[in-house]
C-alpha positions as CSV (number, residue, x, y, z in Angstrom):
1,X,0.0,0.0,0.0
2,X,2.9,1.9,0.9
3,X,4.5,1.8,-3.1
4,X,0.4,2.3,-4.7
5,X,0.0,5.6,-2.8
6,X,3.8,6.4,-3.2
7,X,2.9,6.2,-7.1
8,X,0.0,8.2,-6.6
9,X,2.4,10.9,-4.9
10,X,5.1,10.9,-7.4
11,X,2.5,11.1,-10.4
12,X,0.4,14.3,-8.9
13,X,3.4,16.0,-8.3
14,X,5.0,15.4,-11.5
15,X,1.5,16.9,-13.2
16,X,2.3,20.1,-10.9
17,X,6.0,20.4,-11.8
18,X,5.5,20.0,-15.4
19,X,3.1,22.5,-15.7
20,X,5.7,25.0,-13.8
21,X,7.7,24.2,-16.2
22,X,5.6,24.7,-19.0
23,X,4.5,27.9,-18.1
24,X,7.6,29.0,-18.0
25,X,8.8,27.6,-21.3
26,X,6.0,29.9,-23.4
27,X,6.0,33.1,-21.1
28,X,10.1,32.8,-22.5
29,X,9.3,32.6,-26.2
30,X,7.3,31.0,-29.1
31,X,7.2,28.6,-31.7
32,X,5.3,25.3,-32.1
33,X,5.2,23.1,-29.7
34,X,8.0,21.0,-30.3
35,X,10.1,24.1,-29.6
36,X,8.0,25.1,-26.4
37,X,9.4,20.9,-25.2
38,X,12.8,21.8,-26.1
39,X,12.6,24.8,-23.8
40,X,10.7,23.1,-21.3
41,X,13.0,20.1,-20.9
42,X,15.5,22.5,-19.8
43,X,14.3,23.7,-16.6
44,X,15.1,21.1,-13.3
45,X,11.4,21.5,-12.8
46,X,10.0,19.7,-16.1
47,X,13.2,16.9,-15.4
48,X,12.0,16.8,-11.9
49,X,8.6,15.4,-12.8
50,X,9.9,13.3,-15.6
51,X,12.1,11.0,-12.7
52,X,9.1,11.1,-10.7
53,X,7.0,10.1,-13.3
54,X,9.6,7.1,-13.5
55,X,10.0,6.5,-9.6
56,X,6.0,6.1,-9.7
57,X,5.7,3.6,-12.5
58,X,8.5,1.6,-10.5
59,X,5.8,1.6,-7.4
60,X,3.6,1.1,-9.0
61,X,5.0,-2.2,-10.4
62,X,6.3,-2.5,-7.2
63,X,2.4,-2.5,-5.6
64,X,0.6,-4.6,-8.6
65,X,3.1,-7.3,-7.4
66,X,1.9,-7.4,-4.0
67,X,-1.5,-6.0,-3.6
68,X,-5.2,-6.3,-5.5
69,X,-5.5,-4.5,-8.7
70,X,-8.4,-2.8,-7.4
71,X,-6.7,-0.8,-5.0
72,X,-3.4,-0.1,-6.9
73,X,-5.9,1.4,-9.4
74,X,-8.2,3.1,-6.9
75,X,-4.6,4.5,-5.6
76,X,-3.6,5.7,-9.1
77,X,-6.9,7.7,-9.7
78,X,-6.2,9.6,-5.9
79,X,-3.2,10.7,-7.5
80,X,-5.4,13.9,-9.0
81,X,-6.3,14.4,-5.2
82,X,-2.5,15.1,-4.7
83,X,-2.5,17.2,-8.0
84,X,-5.3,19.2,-6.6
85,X,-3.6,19.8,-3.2
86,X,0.0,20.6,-4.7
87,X,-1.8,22.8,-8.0
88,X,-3.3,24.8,-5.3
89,X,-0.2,25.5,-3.4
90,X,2.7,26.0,-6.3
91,X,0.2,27.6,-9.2
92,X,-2.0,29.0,-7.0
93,X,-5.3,27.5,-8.2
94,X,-8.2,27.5,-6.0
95,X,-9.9,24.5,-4.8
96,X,-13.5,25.2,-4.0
97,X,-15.3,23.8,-0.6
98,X,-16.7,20.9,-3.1
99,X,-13.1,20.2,-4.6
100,X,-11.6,20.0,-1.1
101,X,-14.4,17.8,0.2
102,X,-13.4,15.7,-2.6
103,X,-10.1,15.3,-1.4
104,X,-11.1,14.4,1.8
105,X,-13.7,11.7,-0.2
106,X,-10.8,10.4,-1.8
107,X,-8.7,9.5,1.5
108,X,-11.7,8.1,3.0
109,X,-11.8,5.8,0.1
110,X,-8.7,4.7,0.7
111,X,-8.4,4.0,3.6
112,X,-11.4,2.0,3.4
113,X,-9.7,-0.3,1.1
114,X,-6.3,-0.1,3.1
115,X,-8.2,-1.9,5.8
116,X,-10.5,-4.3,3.6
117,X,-8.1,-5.4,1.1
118,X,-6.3,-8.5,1.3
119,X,-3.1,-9.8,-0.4
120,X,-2.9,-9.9,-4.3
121,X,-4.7,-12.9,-6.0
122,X,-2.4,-16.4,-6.7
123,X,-3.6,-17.1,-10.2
124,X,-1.1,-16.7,-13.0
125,X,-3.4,-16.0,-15.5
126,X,-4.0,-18.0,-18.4
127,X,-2.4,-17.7,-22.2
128,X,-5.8,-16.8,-23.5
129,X,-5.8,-13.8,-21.3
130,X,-2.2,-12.4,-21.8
131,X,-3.4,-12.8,-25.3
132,X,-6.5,-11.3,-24.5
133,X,-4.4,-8.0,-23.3
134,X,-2.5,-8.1,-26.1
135,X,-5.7,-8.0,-28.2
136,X,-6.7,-4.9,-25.9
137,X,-3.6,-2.9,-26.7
138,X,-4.4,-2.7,-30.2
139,X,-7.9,-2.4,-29.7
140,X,-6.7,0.6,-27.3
141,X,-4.6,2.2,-31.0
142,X,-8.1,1.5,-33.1
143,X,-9.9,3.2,-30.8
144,X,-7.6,6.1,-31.2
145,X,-8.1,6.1,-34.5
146,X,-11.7,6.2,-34.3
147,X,-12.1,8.9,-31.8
148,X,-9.7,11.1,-33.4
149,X,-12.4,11.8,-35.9
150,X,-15.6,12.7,-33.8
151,X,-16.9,16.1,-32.7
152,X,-14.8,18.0,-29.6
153,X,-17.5,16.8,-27.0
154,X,-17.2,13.2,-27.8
155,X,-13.9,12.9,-28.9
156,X,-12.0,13.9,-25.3
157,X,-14.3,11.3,-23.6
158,X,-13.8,8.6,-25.9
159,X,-9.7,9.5,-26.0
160,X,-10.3,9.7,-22.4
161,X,-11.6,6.1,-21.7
162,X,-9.0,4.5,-24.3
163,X,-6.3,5.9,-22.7
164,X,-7.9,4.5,-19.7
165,X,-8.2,0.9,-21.0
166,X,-4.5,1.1,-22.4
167,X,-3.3,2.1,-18.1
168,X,-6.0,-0.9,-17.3
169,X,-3.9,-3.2,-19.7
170,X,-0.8,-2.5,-18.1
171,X,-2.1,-2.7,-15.0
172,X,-2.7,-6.4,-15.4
173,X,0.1,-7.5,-17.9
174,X,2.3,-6.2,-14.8
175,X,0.4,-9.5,-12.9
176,X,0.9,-11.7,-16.4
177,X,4.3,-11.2,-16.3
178,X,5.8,-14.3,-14.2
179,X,9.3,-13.9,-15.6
180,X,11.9,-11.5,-16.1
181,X,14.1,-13.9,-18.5
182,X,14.8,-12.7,-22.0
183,X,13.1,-15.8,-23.2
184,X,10.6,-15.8,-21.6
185,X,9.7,-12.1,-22.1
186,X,9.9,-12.8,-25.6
187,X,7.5,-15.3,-25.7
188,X,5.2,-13.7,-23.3
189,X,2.4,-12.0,-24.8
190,X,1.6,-9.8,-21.9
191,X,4.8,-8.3,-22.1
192,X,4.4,-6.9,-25.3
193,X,0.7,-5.9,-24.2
194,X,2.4,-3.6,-21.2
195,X,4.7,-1.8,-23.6
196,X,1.7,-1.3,-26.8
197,X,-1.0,-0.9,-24.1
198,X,1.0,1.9,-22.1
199,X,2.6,3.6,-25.3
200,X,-1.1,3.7,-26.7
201,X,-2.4,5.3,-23.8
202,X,0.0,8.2,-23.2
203,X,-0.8,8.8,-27.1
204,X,-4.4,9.1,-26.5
205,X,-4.3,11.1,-23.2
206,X,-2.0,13.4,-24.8
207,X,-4.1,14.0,-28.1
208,X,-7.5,14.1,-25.8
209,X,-6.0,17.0,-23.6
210,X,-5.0,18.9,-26.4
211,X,-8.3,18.3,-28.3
212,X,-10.7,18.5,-26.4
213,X,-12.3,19.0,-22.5
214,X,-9.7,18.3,-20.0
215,X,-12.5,17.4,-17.6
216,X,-14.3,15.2,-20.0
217,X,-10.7,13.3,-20.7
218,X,-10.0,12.9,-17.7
219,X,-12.9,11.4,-16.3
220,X,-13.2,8.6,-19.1
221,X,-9.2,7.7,-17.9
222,X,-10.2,7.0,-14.4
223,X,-13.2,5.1,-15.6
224,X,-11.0,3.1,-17.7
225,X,-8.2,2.6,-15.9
226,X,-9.7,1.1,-12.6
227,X,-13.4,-0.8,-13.4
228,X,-12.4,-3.0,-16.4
229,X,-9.0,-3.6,-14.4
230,X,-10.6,-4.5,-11.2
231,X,-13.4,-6.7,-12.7
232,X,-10.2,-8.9,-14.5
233,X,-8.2,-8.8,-10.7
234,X,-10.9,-10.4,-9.1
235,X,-12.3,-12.8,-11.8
236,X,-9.4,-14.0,-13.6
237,X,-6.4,-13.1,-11.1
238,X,-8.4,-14.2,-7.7
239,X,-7.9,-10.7,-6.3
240,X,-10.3,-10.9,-2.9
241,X,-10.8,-8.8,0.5
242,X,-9.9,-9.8,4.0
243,X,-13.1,-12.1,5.2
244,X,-16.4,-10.4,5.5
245,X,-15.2,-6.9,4.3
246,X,-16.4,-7.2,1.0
247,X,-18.5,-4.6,1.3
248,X,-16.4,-2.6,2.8
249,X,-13.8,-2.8,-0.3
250,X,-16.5,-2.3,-2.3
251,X,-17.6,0.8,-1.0
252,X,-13.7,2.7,-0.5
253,X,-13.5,1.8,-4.1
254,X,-16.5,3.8,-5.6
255,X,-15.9,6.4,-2.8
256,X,-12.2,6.6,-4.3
257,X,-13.1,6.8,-7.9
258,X,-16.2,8.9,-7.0
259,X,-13.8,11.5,-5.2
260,X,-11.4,11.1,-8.4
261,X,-13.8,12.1,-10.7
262,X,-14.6,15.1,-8.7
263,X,-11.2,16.1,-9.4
264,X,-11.4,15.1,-12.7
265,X,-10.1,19.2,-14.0
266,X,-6.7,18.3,-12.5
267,X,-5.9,15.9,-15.1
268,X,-4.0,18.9,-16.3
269,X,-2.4,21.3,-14.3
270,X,-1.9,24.1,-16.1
271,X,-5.0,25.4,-15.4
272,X,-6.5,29.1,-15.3
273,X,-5.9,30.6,-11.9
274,X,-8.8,30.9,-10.0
């Protein structure tokens, strides 16, 4: 629990310091927006957030070996809580009473399934389903290429929820991968799910924030990322709770996605003060 909420950490902040940093980068010049990178990737701030950004997938690999997929991903959604809470310190945005409440409704959540959530499931997983994830990833890349033509309104949502599905695959190809060996990687078709099914989804996320609602986008990623991954935890995987707190595990995680969603504007950072 420790590494899930470390993750969650290391990505809201990241969010924060990258916007800093690319603030900065356009008040200092223009140019396109391959120039305003260049310029961004020069400040400690922007290089800051990229090593968190990689000390967080690390924990987070680090948690999906060890605990349910339902609360690494319920963990991974709180991390626009932390956004919220840092964005409001360091680029002085303004969380109203409801966002701050949600906050609150996110750590509740949590700690709900802290206390009802038991150790990771034992299954391996079958063939069919790393090959099952593999089929996801490139669904994940079609459905970019479908939503990528719609109108604004529901192209960021269904950008959104894809880039959702493609986190939710890596989520559990993390659990389908049993060895590290180079022959066995090779052979594994989970392994080559994690690296299509996470390239597809920072893809989609990217084009979906930059295309369309940031509110809408975001909201479809934390719907993607944590039902469809839970549901495969606990029926294929044998994710389960400590005994009789079912309900209890139930209920932190739709209080924690609930409070996530709340939140859903932080999904960028770099937004308009006040």
């Amino acid at each position: 629990m420790v590494c899930a909420l470390g993750a969650a950490v290391c990505f809201g902040t990241a969010t924060v310091l990258q916007a800093i940093a690319a603030r900065a980068a356009a008040e200092t010049g223009g140019g396109g927006e391959a120039a305003l990178l260049l310029r961004a990737v020069r400040q400690w701030r922007y290089l800051a957030g990229l090593a968190l950004d990689g000390l967080g997938f690390l924990l987070q690999i680090a948690a999906l070996r060890s605990l349910p997929i339902y609360v690494v991903g319920a963990a991974l959604a709180a991390s626009l809580a932390v956004t919220a809470v840092a964005a409001s310190r360091l680029l002085r945005v303004r969380l109203s009473a409801v966002e701050w409440s949600a906050v609150g409704v996110v750590c509740a959540g949590l700690a709900m399934l802290g206390l009802a959530s038991g150790a990771e499931g034992g299954e391996n997983g079958s063939t069919a389903l790393r090959w099952a994830m593999l089929g996801a990833a490139l669904a994940v890349l079609l459905l970019g290429s479908v939503g990528g033509r719609l109108p604004e309104r529901g192209r960021a949502l269904l950008l959104g929820l894809g880039a959702g599905f493609g986190f939710g695959v890596v989520e559990v190809a993390v659990r389908l991968v049993d060895s590290l060996t180079p022959s066995a990687l090779f052979t594994n078709p989970a392994a080559y799910a994690l690296l299509l099914g996470g390239g597809a989804a920072f893809l989609l996320l990217t084009s979906a924030l930059r295309r369309g609602s940031v509110t809408t986008a975001t909201a479809g990623m934390v719907v993607g990322e944590t039902i469809g991954p839970a549901a495969v935890g606990v029926v294929w995987l044998g994710d389960r709770t400590r005994d009789g707190l079912t309900w209890l595990a139930a209920l932190g995680f739709a209080v924690a996605v609930a409070g996530a969603l709340a939140l859903a504007r932080f999904g960028e950072a770099a937004v308009e003060e006040g």
